[in-house]
N, CA, C and O atoms as a GROMACS GRO file, in nm:
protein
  624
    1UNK      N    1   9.126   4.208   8.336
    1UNK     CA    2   9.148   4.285   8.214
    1UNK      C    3   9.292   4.265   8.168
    1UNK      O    4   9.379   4.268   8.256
    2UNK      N    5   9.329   4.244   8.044
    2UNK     CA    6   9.426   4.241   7.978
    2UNK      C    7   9.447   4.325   7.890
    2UNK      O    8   9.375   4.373   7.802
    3UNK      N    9   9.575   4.345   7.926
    3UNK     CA   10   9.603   4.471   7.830
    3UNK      C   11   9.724   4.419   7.702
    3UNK      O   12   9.843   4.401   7.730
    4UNK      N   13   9.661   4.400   7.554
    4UNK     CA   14   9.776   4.445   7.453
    4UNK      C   15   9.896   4.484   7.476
    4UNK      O   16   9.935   4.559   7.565
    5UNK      N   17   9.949   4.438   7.404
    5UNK     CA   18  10.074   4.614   7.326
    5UNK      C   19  10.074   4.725   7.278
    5UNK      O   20  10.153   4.818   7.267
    6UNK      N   21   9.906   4.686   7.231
    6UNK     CA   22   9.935   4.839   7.165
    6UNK      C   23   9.874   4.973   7.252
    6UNK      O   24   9.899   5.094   7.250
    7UNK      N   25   9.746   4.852   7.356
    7UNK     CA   26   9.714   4.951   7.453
    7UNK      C   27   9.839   5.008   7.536
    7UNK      O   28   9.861   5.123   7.575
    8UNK      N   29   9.904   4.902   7.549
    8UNK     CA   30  10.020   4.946   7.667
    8UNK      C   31  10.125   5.073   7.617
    8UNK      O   32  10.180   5.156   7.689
    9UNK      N   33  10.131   5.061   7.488
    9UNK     CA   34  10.224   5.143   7.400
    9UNK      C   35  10.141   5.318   7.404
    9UNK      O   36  10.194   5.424   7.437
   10UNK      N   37  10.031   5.298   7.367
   10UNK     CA   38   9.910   5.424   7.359
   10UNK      C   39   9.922   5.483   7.495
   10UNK      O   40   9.922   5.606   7.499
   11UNK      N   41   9.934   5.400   7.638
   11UNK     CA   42   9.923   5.450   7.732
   11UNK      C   43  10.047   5.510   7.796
   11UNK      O   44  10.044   5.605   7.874
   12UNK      N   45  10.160   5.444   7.755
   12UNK     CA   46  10.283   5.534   7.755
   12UNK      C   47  10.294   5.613   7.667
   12UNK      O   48  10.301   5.729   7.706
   13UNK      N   49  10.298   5.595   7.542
   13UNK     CA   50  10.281   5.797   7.487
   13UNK      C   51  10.227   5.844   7.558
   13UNK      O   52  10.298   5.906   7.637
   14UNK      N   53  10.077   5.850   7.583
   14UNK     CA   54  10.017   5.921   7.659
   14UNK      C   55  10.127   6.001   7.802
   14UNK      O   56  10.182   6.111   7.811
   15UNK      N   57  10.121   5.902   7.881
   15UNK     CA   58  10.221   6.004   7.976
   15UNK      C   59  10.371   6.002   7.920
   15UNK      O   60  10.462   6.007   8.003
   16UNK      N   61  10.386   5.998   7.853
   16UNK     CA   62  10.514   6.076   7.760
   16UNK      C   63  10.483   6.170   7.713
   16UNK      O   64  10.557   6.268   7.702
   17UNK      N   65  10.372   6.164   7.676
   17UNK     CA   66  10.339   6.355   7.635
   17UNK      C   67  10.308   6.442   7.736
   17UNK      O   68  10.370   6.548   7.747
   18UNK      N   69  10.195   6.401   7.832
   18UNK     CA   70  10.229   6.451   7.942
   18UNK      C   71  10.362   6.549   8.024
   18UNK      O   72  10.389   6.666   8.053
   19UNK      N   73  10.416   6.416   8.036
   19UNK     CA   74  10.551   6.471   8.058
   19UNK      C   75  10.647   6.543   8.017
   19UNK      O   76  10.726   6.601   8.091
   20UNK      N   77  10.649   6.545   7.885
   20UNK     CA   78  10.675   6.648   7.782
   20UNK      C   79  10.624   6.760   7.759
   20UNK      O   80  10.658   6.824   7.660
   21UNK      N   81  10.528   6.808   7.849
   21UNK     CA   82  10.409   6.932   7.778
   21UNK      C   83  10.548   7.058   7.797
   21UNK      O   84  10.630   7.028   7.884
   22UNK      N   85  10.564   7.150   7.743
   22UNK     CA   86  10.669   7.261   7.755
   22UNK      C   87  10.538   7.342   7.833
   22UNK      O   88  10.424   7.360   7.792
   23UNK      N   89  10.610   7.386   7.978
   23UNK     CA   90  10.537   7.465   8.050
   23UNK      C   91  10.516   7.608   7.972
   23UNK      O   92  10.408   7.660   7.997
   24UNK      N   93  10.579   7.663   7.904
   24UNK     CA   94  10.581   7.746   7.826
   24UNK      C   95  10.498   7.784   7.731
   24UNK      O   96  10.498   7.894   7.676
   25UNK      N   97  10.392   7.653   7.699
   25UNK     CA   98  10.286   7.649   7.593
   25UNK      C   99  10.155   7.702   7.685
   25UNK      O  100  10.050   7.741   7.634
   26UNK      N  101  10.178   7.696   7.821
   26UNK     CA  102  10.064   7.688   7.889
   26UNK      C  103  10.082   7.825   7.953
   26UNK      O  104   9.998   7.850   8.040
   27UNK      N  105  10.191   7.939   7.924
   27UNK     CA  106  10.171   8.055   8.013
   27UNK      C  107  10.088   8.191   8.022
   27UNK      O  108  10.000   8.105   8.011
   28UNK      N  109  10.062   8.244   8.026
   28UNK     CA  110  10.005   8.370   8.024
   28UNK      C  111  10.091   8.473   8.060
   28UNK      O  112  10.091   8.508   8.178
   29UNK      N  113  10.188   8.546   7.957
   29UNK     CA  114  10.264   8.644   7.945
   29UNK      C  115  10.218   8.772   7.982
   29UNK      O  116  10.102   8.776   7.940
   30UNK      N  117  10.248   8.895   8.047
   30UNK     CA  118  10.257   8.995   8.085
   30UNK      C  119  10.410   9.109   8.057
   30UNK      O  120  10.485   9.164   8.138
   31UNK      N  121  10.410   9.108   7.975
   31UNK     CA  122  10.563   9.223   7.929
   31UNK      C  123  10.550   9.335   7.940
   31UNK      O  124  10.447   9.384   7.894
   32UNK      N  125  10.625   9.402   7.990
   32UNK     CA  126  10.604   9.524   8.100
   32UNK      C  127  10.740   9.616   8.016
   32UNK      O  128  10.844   9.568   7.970
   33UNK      N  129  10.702   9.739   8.016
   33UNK     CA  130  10.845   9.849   7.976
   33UNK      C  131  10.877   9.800   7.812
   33UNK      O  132  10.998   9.820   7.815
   34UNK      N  133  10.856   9.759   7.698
   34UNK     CA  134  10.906   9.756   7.579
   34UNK      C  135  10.882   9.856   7.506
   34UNK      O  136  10.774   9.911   7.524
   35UNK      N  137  10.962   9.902   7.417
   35UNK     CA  138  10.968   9.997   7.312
   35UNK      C  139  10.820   9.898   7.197
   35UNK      O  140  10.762   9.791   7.218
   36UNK      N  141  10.808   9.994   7.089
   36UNK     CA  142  10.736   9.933   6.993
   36UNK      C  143  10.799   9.880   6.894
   36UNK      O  144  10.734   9.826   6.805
   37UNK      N  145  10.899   9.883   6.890
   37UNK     CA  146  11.013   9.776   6.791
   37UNK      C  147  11.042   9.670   6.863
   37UNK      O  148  11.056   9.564   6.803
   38UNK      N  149  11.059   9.675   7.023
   38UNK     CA  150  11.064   9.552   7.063
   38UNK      C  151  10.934   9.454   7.104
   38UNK      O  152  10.924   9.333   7.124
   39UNK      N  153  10.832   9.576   7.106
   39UNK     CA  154  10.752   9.431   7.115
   39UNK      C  155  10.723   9.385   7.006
   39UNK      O  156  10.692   9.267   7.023
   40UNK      N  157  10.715   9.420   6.880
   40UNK     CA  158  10.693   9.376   6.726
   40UNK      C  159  10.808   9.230   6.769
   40UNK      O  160  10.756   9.120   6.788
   41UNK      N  161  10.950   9.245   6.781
   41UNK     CA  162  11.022   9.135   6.812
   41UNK      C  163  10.967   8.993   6.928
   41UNK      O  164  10.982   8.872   6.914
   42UNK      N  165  10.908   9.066   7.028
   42UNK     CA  166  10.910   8.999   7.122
   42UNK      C  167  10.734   8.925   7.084
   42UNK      O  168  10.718   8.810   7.122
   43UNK      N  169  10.636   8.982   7.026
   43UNK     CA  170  10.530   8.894   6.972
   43UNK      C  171  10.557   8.788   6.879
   43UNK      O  172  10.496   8.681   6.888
   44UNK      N  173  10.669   8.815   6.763
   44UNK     CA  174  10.744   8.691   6.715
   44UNK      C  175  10.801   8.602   6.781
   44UNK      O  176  10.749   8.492   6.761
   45UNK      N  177  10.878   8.600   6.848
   45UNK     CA  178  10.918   8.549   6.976
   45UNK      C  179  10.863   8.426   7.026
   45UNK      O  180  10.886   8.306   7.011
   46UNK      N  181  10.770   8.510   7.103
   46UNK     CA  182  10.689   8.457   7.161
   46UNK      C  183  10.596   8.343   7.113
   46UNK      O  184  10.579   8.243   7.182
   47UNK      N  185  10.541   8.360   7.002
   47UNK     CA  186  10.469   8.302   6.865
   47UNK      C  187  10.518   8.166   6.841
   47UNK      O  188  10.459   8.058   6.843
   48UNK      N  189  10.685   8.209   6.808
   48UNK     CA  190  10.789   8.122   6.788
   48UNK      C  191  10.782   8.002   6.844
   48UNK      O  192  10.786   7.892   6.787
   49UNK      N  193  10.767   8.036   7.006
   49UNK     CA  194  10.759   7.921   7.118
   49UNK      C  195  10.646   7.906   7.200
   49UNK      O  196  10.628   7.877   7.318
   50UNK      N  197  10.556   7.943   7.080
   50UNK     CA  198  10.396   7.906   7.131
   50UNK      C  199  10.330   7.919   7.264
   50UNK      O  200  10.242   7.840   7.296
   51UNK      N  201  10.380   8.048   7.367
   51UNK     CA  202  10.372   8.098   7.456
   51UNK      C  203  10.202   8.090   7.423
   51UNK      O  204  10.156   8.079   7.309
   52UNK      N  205  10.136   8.098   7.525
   52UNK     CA  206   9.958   8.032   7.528
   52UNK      C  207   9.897   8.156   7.530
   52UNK      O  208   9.815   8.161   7.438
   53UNK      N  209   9.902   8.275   7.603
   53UNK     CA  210   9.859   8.409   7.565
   53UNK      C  211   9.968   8.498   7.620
   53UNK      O  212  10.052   8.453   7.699
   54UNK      N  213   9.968   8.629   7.576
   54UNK     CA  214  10.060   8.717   7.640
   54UNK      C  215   9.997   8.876   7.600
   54UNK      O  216   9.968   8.883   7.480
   55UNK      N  217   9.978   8.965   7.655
   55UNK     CA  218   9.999   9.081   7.642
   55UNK      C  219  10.115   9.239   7.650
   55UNK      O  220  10.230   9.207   7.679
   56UNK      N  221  10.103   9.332   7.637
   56UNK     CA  222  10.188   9.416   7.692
   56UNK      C  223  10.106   9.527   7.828
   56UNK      O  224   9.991   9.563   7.854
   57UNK      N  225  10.213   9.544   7.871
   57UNK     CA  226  10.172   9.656   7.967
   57UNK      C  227  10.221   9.799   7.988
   57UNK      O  228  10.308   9.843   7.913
   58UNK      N  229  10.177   9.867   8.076
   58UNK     CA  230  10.272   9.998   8.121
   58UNK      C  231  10.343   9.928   8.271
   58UNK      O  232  10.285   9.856   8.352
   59UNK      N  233  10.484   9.975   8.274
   59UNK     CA  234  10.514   9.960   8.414
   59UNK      C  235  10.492  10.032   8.512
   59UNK      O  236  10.553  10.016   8.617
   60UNK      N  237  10.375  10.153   8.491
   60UNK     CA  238  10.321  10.231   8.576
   60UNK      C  239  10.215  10.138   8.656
   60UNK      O  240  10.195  10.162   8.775
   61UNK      N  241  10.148  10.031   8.591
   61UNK     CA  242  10.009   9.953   8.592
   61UNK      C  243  10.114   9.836   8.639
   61UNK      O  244  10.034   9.743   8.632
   62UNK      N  245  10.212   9.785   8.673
   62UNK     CA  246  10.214   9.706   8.756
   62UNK      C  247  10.291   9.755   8.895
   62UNK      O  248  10.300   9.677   8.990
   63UNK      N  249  10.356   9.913   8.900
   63UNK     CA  250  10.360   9.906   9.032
   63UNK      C  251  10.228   9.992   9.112
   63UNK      O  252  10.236  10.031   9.228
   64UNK      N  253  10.106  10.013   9.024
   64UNK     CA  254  10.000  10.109   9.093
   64UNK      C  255   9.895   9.953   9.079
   64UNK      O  256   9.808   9.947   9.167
   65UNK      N  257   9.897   9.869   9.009
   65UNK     CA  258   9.754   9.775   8.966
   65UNK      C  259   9.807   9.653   8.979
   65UNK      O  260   9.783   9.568   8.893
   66UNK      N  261   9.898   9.621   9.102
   66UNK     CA  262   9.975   9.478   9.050
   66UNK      C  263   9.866   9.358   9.115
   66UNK      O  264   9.931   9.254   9.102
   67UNK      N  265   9.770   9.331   9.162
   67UNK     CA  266   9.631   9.262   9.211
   67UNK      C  267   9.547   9.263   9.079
   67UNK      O  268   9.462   9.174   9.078
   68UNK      N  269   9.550   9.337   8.975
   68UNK     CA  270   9.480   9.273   8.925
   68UNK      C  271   9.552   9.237   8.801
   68UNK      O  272   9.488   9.174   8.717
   69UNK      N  273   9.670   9.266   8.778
   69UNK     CA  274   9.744   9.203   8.696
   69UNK      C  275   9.762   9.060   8.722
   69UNK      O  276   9.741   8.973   8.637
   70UNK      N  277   9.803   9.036   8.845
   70UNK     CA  278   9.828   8.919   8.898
   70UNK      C  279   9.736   8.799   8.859
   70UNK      O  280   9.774   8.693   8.811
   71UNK      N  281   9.596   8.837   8.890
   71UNK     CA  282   9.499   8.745   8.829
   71UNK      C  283   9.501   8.691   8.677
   71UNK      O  284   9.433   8.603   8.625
   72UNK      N  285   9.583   8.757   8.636
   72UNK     CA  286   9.538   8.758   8.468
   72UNK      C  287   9.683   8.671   8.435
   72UNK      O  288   9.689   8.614   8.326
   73UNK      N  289   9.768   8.664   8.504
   73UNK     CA  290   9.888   8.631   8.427
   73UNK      C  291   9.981   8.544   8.521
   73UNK      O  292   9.971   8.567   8.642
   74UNK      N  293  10.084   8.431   8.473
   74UNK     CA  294  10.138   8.382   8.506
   74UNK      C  295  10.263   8.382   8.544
   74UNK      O  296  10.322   8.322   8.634
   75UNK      N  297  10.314   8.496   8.427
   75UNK     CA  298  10.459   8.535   8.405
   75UNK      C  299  10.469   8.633   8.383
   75UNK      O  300  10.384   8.676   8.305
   76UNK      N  301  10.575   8.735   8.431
   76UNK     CA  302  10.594   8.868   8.393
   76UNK      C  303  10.724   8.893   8.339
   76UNK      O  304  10.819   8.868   8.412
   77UNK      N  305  10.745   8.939   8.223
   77UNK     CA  306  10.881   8.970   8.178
   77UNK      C  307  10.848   9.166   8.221
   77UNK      O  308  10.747   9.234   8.240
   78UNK      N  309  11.028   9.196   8.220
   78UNK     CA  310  11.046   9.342   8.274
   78UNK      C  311  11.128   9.388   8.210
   78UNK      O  312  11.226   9.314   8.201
   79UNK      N  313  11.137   9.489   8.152
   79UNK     CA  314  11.238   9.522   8.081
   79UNK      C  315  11.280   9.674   8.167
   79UNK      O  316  11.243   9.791   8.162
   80UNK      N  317  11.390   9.584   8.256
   80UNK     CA  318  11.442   9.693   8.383
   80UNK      C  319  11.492   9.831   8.285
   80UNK      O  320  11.481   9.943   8.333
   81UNK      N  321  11.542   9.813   8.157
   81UNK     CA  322  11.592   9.980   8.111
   81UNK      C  323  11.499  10.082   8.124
   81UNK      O  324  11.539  10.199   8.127
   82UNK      N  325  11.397  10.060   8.130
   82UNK     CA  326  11.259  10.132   8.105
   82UNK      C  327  11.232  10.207   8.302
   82UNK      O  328  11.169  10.302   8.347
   83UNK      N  329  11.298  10.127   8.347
   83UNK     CA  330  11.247  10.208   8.461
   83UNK      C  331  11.382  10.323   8.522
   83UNK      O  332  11.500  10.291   8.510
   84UNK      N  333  11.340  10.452   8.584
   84UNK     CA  334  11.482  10.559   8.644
   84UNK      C  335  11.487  10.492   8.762
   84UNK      O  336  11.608  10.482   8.787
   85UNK      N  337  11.420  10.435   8.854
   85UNK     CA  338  11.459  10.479   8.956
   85UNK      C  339  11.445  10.298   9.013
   85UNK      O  340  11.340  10.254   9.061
   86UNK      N  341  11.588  10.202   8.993
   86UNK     CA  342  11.650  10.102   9.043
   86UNK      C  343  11.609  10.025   9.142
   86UNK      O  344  11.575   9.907   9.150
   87UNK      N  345  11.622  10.147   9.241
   87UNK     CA  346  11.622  10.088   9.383
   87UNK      C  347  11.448  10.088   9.381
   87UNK      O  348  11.407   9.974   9.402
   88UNK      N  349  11.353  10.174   9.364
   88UNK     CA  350  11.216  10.137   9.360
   88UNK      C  351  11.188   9.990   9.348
   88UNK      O  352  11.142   9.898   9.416
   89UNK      N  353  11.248  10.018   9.202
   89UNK     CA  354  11.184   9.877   9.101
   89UNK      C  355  11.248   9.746   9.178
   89UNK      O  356  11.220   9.634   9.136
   90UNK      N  357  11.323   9.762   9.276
   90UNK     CA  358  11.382   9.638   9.349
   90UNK      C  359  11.308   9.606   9.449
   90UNK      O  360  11.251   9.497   9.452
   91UNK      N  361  11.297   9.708   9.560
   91UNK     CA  362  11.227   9.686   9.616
   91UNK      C  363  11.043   9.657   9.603
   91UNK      O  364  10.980   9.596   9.690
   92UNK      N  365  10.988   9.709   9.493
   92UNK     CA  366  10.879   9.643   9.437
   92UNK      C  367  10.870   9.507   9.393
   92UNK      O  368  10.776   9.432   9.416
   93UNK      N  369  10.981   9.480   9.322
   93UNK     CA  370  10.970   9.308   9.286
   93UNK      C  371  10.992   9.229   9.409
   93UNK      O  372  10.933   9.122   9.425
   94UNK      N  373  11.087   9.285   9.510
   94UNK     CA  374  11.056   9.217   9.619
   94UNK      C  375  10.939   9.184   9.709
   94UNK      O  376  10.919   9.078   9.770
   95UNK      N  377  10.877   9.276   9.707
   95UNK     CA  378  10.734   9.272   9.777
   95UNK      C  379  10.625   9.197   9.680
   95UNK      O  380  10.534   9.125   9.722
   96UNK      N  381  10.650   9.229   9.541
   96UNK     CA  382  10.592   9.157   9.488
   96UNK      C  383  10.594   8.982   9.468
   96UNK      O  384  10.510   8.897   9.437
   97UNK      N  385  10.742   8.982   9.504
   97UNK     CA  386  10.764   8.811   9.527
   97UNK      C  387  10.700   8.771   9.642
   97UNK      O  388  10.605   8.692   9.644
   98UNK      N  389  10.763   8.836   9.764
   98UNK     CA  390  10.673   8.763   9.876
   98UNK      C  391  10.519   8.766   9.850
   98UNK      O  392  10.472   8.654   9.869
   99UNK      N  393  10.429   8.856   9.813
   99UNK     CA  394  10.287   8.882   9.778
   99UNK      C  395  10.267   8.758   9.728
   99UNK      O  396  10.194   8.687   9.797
  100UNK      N  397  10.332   8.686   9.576
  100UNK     CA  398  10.283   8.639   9.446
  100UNK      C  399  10.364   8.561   9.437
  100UNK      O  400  10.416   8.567   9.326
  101UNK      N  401  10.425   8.448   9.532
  101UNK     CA  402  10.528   8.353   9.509
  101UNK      C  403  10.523   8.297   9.362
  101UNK      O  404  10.619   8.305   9.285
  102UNK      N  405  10.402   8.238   9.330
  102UNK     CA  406  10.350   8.159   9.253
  102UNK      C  407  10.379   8.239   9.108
  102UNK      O  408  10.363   8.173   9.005
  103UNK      N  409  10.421   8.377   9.098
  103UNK     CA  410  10.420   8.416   8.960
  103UNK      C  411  10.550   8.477   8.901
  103UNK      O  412  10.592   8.591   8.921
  104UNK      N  413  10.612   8.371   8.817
  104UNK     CA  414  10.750   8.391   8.727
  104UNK      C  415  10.795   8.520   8.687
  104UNK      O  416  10.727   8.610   8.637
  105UNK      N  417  10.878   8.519   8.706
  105UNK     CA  418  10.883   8.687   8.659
  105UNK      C  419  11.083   8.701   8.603
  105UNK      O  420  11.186   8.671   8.663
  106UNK      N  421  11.062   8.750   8.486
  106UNK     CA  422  11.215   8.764   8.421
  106UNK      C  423  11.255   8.887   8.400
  106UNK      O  424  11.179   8.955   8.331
  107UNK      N  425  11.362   8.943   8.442
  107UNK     CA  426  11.399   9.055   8.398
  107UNK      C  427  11.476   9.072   8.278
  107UNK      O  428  11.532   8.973   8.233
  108UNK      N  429  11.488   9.193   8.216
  108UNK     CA  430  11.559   9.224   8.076
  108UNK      C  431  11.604   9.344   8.089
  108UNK      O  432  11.549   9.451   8.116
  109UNK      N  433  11.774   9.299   8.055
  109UNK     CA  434  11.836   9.452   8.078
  109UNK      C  435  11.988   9.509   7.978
  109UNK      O  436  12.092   9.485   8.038
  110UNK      N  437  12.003   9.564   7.868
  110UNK     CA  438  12.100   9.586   7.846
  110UNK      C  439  12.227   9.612   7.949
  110UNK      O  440  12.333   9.578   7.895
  111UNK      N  441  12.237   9.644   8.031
  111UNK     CA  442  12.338   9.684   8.193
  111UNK      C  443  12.377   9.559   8.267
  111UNK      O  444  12.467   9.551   8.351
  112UNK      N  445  12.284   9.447   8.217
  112UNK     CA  446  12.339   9.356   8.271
  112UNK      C  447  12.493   9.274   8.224
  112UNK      O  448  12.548   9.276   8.114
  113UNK      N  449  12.524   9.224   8.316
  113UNK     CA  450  12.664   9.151   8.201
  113UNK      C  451  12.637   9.009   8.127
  113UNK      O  452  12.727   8.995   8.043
  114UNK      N  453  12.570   8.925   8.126
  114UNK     CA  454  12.486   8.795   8.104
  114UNK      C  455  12.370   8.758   8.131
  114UNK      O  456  12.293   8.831   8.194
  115UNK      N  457  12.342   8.655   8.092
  115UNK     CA  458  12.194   8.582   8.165
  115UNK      C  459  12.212   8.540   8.263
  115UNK      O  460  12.331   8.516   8.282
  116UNK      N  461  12.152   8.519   8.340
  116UNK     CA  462  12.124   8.474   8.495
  116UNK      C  463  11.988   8.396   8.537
  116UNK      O  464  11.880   8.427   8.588
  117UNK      N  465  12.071   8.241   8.473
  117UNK     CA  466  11.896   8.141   8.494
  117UNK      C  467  11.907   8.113   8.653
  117UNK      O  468  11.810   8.063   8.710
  118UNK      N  469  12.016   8.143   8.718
  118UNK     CA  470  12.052   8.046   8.838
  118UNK      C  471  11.939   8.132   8.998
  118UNK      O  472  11.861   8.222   8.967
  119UNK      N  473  11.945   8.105   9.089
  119UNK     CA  474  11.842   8.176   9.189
  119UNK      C  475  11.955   8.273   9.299
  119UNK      O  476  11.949   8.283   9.422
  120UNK      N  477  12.048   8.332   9.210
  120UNK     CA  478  12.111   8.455   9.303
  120UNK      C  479  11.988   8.555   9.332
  120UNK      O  480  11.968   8.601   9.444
  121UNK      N  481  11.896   8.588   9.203
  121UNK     CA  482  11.854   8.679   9.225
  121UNK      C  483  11.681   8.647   9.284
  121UNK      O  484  11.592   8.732   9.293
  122UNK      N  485  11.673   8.525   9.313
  122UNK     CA  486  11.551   8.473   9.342
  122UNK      C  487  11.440   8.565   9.406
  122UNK      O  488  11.319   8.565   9.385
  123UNK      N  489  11.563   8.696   9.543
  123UNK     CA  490  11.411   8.708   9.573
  123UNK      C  491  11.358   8.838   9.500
  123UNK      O  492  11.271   8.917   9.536
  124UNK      N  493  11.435   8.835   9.386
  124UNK     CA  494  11.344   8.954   9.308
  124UNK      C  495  11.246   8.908   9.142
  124UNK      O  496  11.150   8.963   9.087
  125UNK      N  497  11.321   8.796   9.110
  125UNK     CA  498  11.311   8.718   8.981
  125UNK      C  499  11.348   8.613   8.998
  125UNK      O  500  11.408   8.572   9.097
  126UNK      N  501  11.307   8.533   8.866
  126UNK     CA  502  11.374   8.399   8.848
  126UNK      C  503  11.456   8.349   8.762
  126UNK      O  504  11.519   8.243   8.763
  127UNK      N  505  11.445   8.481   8.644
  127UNK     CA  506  11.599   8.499   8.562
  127UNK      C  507  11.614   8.611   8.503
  127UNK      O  508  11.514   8.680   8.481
  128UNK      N  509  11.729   8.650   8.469
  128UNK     CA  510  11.747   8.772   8.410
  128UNK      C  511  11.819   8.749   8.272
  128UNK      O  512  11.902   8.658   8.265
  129UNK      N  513  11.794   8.821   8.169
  129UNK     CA  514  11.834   8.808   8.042
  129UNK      C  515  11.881   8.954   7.994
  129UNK      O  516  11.815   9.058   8.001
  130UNK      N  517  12.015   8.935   7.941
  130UNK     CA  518  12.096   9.044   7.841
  130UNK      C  519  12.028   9.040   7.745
  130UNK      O  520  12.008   8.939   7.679
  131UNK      N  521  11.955   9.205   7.711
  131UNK     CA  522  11.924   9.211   7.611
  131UNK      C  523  12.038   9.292   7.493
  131UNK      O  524  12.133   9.366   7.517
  132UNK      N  525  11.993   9.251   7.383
  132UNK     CA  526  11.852   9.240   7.313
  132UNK      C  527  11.872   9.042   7.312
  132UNK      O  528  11.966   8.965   7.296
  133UNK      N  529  11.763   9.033   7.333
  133UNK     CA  530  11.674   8.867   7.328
  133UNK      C  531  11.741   8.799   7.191
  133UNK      O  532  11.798   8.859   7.099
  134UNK      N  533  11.714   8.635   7.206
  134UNK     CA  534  11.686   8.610   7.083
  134UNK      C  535  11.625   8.459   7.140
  134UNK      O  536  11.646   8.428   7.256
  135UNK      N  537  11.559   8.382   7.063
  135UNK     CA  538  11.403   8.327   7.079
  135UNK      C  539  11.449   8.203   7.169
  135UNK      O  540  11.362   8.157   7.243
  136UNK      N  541  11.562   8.151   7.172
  136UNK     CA  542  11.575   8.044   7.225
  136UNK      C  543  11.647   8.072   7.358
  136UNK      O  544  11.664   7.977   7.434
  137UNK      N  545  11.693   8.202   7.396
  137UNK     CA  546  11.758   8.253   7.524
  137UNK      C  547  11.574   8.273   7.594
  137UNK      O  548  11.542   8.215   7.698
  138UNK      N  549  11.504   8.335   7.539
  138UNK     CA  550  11.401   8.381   7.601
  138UNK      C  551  11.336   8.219   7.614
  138UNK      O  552  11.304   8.191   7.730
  139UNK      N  553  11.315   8.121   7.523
  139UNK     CA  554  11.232   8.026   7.583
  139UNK      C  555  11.336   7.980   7.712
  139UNK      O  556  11.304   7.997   7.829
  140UNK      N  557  11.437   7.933   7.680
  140UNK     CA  558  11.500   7.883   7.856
  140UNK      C  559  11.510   7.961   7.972
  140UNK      O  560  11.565   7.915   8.073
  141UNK      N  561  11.462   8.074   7.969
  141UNK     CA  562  11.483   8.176   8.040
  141UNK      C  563  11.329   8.178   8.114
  141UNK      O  564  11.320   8.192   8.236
  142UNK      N  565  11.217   8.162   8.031
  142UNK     CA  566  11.090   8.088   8.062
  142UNK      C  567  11.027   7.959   8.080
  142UNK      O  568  10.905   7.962   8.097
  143UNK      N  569  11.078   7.858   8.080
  143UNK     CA  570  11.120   7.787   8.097
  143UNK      C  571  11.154   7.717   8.274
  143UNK      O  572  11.098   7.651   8.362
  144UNK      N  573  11.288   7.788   8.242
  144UNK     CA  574  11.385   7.765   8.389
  144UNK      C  575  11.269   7.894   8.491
  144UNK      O  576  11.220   7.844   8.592
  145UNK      N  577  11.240   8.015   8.468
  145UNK     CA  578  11.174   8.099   8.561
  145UNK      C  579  11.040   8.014   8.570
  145UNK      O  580  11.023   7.963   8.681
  146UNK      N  581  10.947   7.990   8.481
  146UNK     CA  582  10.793   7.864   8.562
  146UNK      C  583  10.852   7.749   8.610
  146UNK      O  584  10.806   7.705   8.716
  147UNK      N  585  10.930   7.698   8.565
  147UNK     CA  586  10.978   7.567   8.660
  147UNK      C  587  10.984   7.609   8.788
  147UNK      O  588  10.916   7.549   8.871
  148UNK      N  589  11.090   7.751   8.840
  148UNK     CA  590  11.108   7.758   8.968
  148UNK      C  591  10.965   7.797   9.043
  148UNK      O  592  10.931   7.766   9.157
  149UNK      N  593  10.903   7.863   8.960
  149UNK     CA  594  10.732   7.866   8.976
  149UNK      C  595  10.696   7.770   9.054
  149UNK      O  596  10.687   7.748   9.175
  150UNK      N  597  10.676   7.713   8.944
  150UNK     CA  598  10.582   7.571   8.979
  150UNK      C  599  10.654   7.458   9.088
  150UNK      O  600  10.582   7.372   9.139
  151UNK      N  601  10.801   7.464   9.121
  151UNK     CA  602  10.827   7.359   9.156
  151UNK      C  603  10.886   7.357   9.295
  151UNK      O  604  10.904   7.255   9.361
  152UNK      N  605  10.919   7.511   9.343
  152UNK     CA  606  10.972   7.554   9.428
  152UNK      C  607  10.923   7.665   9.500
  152UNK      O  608  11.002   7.731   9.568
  153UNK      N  609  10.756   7.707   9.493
  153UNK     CA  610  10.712   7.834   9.532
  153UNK      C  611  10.702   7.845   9.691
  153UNK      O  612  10.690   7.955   9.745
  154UNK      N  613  10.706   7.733   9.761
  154UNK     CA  614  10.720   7.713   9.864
  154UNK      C  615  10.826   7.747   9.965
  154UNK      O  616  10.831   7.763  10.087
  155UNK      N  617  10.914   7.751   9.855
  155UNK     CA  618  11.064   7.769   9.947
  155UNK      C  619  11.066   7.956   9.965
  155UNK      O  620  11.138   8.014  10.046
  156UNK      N  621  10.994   8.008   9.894
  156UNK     CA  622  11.018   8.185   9.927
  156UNK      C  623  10.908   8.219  10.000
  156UNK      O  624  10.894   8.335  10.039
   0.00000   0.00000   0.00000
């Protein structure tokens, strides 16, 4: 069999697109703790960067229902202002990491002092973002958190 140029050309796009797919198109969002002004923002957002499905939640329903949340979703954003009590919500994402290696999870916090794509905080998240958001902090922020997903779930 001989192959053209143009087959050969068709078959590299091909895995050039591949390789290109933005993991981000393919996630299943879970946003946990938002006001109703912010999720009006954060469904634009999201929209924006063609996130694949996403819903909202209560953060009561992921520290009482987090098994069957889990099934449904890939990524969890948190919007830590929403919760009183710190040390809970820490030690829950921790248990929830070891549980659910496999599922991204970003926190959102006015209290914070910056973003934090890097893995200080690995074993609770995979990044943390100063809010309030804006569309292109939140895609690298999702982004960099499924990469460590997908590419490193092994190591926690």
């Amino acid at each position: 069999m001989t192959l053209i140029p143009e087959d050969i050309e068709r078959l590299l796009n091909k895995m050039m697109d591949q390789l290109d797919t933005d993991p981000v198109t393919e996630a299943n969002v879970m946003l946990l703790g938002f006001d109703a002004q912010v999720k009006l923002r954060m469904c634009e957002m999201l929209t924006q960067i063609d996130v694949a499905t996403f819903a909202f939640g209560k953060i009561a329903d992921f520290f009482s229902k987090t098994p069957a949340m889990v099934q449904k979703y890939s990524t969890i954003i948190l919007n830590l202002d929403a919760i009183d009590d710190l040390i809970y919500a820490v030690d829950t994402l921790y248990n929830f990491r070891s549980r659910y290696p496999e599922i991204a999870v970003v926190l959102v916090s006015s209290e914070v002092r910056g973003d934090d794509l890097g893995r200080e905080r690995a074993a609770i998240c995979d990044a943390t973002l100063r809010a309030p958001l804006t569309t292109q902090r939140l895609k690298g922020a999702l982004q960099n958190a499924i990469s460590h997903r997908t590419g490193s779930h092994a190591e926690h």
